[in-house]
N, C-alpha and C positions, 0 to 999 in steps of 0.2 A: 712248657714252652710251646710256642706254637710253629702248625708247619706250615713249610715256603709254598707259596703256590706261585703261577706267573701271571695269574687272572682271578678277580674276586669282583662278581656282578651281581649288585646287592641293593636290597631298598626297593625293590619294585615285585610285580606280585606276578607269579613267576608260573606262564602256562608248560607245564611238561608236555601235553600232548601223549601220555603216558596212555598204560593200556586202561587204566582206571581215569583219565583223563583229570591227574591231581594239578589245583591248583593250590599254589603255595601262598598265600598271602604276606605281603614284607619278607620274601623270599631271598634267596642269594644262591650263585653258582659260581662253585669255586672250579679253576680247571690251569693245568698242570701238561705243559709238553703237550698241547693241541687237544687232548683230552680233558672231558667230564669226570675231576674225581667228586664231586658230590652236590647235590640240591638240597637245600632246607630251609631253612628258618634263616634269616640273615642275622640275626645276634649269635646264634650258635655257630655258623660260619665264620663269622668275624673273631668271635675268639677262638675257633679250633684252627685257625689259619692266617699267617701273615702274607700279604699278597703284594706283591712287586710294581704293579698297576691294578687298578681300580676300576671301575662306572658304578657312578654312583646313581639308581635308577629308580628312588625315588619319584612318587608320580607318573608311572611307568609301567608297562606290560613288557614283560620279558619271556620270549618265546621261539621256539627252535626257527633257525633259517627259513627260509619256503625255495623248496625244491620246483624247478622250469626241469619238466621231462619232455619237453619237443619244442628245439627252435632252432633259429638258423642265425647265428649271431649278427656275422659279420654281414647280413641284409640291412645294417644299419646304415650301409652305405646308400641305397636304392631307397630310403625311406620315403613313402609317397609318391615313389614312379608309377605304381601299377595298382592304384585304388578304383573302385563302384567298377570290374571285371570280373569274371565269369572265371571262377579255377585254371580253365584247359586257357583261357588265355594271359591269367596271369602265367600259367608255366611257358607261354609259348616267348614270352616277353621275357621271363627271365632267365631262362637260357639262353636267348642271343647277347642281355646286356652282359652276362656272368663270363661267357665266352671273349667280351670285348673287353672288360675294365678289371678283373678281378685277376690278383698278382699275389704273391704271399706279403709284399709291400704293404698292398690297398686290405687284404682281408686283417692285417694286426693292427692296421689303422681304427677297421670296423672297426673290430671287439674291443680294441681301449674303451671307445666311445659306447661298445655295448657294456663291459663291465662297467663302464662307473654309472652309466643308469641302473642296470640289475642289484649294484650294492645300495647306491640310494634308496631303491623300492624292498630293501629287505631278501633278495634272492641270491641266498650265500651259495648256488650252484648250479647246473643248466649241463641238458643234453645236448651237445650242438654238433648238427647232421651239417657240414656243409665241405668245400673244397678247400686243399690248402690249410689241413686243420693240425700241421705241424707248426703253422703262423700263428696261428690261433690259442696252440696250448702255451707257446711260448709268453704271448703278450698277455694270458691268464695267469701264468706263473710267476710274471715278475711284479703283477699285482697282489699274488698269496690267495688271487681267487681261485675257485673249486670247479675244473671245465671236466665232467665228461665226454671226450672224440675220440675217436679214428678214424681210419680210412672210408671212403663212401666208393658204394659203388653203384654207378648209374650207366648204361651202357647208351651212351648221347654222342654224334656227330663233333668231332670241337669241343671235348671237354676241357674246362676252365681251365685244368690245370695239365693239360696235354699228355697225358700219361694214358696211352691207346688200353680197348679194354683187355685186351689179351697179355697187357705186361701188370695189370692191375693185383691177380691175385698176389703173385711174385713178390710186388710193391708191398701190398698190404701182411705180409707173412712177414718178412724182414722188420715191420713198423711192428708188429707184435712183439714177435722176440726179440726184439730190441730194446721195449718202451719197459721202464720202470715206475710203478705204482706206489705210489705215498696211500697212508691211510685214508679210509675213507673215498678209496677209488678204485674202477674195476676196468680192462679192455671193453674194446667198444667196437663194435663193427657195424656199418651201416649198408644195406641196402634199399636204396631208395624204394622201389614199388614192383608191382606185378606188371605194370605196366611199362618199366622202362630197363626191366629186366628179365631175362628167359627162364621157364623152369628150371632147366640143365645148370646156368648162370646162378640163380636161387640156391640148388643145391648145394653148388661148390664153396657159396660165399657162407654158409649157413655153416657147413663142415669145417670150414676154415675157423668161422668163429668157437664152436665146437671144440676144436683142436686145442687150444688156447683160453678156453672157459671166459670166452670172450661174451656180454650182451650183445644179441643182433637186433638192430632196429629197423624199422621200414613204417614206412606209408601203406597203409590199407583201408580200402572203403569210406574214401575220401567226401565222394561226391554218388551222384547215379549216372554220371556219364562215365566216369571212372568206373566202375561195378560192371555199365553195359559193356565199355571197350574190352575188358579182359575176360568175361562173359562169351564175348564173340572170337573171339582171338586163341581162348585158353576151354573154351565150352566149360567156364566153373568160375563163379563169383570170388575176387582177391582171398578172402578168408578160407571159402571152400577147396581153393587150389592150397595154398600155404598148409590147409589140415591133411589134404591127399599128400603133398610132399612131405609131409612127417615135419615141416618147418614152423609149427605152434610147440610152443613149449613153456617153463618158467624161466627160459632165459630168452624168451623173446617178447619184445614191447613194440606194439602195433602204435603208428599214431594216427589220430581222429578216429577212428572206426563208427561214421557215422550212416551207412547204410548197412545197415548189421539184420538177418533174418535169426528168427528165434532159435534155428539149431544152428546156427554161427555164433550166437551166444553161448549157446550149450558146450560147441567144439572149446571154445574159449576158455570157460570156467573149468572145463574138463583135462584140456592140455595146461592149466596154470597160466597160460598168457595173459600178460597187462598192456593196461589202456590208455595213452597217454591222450585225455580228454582238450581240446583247444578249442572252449566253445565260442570264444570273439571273432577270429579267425576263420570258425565255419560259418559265424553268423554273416560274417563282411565279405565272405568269397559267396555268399550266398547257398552253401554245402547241405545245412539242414542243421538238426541238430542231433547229435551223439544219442541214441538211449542209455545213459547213463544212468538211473532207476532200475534199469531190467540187469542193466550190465552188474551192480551191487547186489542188488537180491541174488541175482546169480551166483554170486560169490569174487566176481571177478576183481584186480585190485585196479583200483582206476587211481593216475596221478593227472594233474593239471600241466598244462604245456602253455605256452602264448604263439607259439608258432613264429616266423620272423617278423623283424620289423616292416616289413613290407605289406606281408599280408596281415595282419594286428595289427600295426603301427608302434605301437609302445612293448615292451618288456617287462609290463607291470603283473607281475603275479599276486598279487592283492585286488585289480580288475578282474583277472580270471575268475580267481576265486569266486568274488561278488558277482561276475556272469554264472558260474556253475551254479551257485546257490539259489541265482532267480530265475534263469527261462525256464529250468525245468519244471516249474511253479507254473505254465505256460498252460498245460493241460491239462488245470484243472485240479490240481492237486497239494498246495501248499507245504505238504510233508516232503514231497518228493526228494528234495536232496536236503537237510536240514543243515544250520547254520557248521555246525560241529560237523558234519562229514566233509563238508567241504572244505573249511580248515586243515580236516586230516588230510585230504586231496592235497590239499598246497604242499604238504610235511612228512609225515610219514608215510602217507601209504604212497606218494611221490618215491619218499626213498625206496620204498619197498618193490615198485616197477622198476626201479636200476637194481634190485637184487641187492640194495644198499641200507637197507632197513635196520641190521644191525652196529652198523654205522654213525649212521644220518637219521633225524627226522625228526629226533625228540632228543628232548632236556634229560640226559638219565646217566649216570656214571657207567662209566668206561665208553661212551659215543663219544665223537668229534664233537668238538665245540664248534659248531655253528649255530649265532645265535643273533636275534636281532632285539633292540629294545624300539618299544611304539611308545612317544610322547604321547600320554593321556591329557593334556594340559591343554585339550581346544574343543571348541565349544563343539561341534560335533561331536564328537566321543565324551561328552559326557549330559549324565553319572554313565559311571561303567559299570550298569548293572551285571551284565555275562558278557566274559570275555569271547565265546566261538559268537556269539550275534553282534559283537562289537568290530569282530574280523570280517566279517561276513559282510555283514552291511553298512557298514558308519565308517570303516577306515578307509584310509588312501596311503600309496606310494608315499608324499611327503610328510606323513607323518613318523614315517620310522626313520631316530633319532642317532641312533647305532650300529654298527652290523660288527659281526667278528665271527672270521670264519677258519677255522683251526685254532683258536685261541688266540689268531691274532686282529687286532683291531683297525677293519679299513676304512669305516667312517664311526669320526667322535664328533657327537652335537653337529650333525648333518655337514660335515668337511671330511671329505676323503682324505686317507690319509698315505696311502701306499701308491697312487697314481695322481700325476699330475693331469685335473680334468682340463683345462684350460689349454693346453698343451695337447692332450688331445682333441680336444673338440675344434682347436684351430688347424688341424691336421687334416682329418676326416672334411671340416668345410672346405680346404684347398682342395682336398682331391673331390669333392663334389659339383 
């Protein structure tokens, strides 16, 4: 007899992303209560298992979700306010608009309209640093999508969401032990930068997350006027201060770390801190670009991020990806990031910066089923001779056909299926 599963995704050649990076050819993934119980051979699947629902993914790449480690969702609203500007003035711009228009209203309006783009482009999950992100998780949940947030803390004039900085920690303690975790998710505490927060302020937020085995995220080493401010301010470069406050660890993930000096690498690789690389975003703020090469040799785990819709414009971690894969190629080097690490950027070692690796990231029994299918059926992608160079270089956002993340399926044959887009996206333009 055969057993029940409530998902059986079969027919297409199936990248685990595994540590041996196994492709499975006419592959199938059967999966059961939001979990992976097994990868193989899809005739063998099919009869060790009857399945409830189906995708049938013939002509097809079938490959884990792609993990977004740094963005600000609900910027989907602001999209195109603050393009061809300078970092220190894109932040100057958006904290006054964020200050004026941003409601727990307006930021679940965003993120509708951010998930059902993130699900079309294949990104079954996302770090999102921004305010109001109780708005946020809820309009993620009723979609079935996968939001890692909490609380942020920025210590700013008028913050968005009026909650002064001294009643903040209090706030964000209560949100902790309070908040309950589904598989495949961990607490999340945010402090924005060195620069928009105090050593003393660092500590606490750091300890707090600590307390709670919560991941602490921040901004660091953004730009070089960033690096000079805190530099001047703190006499010790973002990363050099964070290593002196004991606040580099493996449960902390810096994002951009694009003015990095060789022993801020070394602190890096040495306290386990990851790197959530967002190289469109540095290229479009004009930032520089990440060393990314030194930061890998190093040992470090770097995941890819798109940053908001504002400063990126799009949410396309498949764009990412194909930027990580090429500027690095920029100096001269061709190997520098090769097609397949940046893949795993997108995937596992994404999940692996949320401390979510055993999770998230790959195709393998007992992980979450997030997983997305890429239609090979267009003249771009083909032949499909290797699938990491066909991700790499040849794909785009519209071609992934599928997504399903926990075992459930939110787009079939490129129609969401768990949010009404339409609905949202007439939302988000009235409030625009």
């Amino acid at each position: 007899m055969s057993e029940t599963v409530d998902l059986l995704v079969h027919g297409g050649d199936v990248l685990t992303v595994d540590e041996a990076g196994t492709l499975v050819r006419d592959g199938a993934v059967a999966v059961r209560a939001g979990e992976i119980l097994a990868v193989g051979p899809a005739q063998e699947l099919r009869t060790r298992y009857a399945a409830a629902e189906d995708i049938d993914a013939e002509g097809c790449l079938v490959l884990p979700g792609l993990v977004n480690t740094h963005t600000h969702l609900a910027m989907t609203l602001l999209r195109g306010r603050a393009d061809d500007v300078t970092l220190q003035r894109f932040l100057e711009r958006m904290l006054k608009w964020e200050a004026e228009l941003l409601s727990p209203k307006n930021v679940a309006a965003a993120v509708r309209v951010a998930v059902a783009e993130s699900v079309r482009a294949g990104v079954t999950s996302a770090l999102d640093m921004y305010w109001f992100h109780e708005a946020a998780e809820r309009a993620a949940r009723e979609s079935g999508w996968r939001l890692h947030t909490g609380p942020t803390f920025m210590d700013v004039p008028d913050p968005a969401d009026g909650i002064a900085y001294e009643d903040r920690l209090a706030w964000a303690r209560r949100d902790l032990a309070d908040r309950a975790h589904r598989p495949g998710t961990r607490p999340v505490l945010f402090a924005h930068s060195t620069y928009t927060l105090s050593p003393g302020q660092l500590l606490d937020i750091a300890a707090l997350a600590r307390e709670f085995g919560a991941l602490l995220h921040l901004h660091a080493a953004e730009n070089a006027t960033e690096v000079a401010t805190v530099e001047v301010r703190h006499g010790k470069r973002p990363v050099e201060l964070l290593d002196s406050l004991g606040l580099l660890g493996p449960d902390v993930l810096l994002a951009h770390a694009v003015d990095l000096t060789g022993p801020e690498i070394a602190a890096l690789a040495r306290t386990g801190t990851s790197v959530a690389h967002c190289p469109v975003s540095n290229l479009k703020l004009g930032c520089g670009i990440a060393p990314v090469p030194r930061l890998l040799s190093a040992g470090v785990t770097v995941g890819l991020g798109t940053d908001g819709a504002v400063s990126s414009n799009t949410l396309d971690v498949l764009g990412a990806l194909r930027q990580a894969a090429l500027v690095h190629k920029a100096g001269g080097d061709p190997t520098a990031v090769g097609a397949e690490q940046a893949v795993r950027m997108a995937t596992i070692e994404g999940a692996r910066a949320l401390g979510l690796g055993d999770h998230l990231g790959s195709l393998e029994a007992g992980k979450r089923a997030d997983l997305i299918v890429l239609d090979l059926g267009r003249p771009h992608l083909c032949p499909p001779h290797d699938p990491w160079s066909l991700l790499a270089y040849a794909a785009h956002a519209p071609d992934v056909r599928d997504t399903v993340v926990d075992g459930r399926i939110l787009m079939r044959g490129r129609t969401l299926t768990s949010l009404d887009e339409a609905a949202a996206l007439a939302e988000l333009g009235a409030l625009a």
